[in-house]
C-alpha positions in Angstrom: 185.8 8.8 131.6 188.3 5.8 132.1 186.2 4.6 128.6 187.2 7.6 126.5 189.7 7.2 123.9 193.1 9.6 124.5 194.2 9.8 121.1 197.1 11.8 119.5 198.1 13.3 116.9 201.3 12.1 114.4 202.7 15.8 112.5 205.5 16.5 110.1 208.8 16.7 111.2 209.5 19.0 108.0 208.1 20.8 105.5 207.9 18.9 102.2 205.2 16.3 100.1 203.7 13.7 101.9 204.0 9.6 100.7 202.2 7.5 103.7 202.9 3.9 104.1 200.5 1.5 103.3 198.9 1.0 106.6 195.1 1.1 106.9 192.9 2.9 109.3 192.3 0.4 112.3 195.8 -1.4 111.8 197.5 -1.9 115.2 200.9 -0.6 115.1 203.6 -1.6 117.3 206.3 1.8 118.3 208.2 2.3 115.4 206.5 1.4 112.4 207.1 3.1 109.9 203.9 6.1 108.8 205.9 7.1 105.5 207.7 9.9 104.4 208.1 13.7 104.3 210.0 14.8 100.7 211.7 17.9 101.4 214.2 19.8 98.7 217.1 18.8 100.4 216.0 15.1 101.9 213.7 12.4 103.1 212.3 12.2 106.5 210.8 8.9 107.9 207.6 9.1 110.0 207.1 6.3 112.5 204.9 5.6 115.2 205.9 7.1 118.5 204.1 4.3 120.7 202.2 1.0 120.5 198.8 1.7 119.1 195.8 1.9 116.7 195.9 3.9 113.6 193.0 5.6 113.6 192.6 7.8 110.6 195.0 9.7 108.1 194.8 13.3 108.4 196.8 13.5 104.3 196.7 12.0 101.2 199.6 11.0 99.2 201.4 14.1 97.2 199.7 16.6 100.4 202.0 19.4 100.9 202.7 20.4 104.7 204.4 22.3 106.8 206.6 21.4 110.1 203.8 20.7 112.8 201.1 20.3 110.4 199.0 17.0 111.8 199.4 13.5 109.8 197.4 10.9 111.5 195.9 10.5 114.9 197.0 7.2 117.0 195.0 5.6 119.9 198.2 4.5 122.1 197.5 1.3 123.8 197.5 1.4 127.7 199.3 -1.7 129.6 196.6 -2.5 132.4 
């Protein structure tokens, strides 16, 4: 089990149109870089990485529409041995 990926899962924090950041599937991330944006009516809400890790696919496309919660990408965080 020690081998299995514990991935997780990068949502909205508002409701709005998505516009990811150029970062490719596979790209190691270091905690805080930047995911994109959510366009609401009212404003713009950065997504960033919550954790060191690997960017393992995007959930949206550019121009997606989604609500609060609704899932983004999934990371693999990286483990310190």
């Amino acid at each position: 089990m020690a081998d299995q990926f514990d991935w997780r899962i990068v949502v909205a924090p508002v409701r709005g149109t998505v516009s990811p950041a150029d970062v490719a599937e596979g790209s190691r991330l270091p905690a805080g870089t930047s995911l994109g944006l959510v366009r609401s009516r009212r404003e713009e809400v950065a997504v960033s990485a919550g954790y060191d890790g690997v960017l393992a696919e995007w959930l949206v496309q550019d121009g997606d529409l989604v609500d609060a919660g609704d899932p983004l990408a999934r990371l693999y965080p990286e483990v310190s041995a």
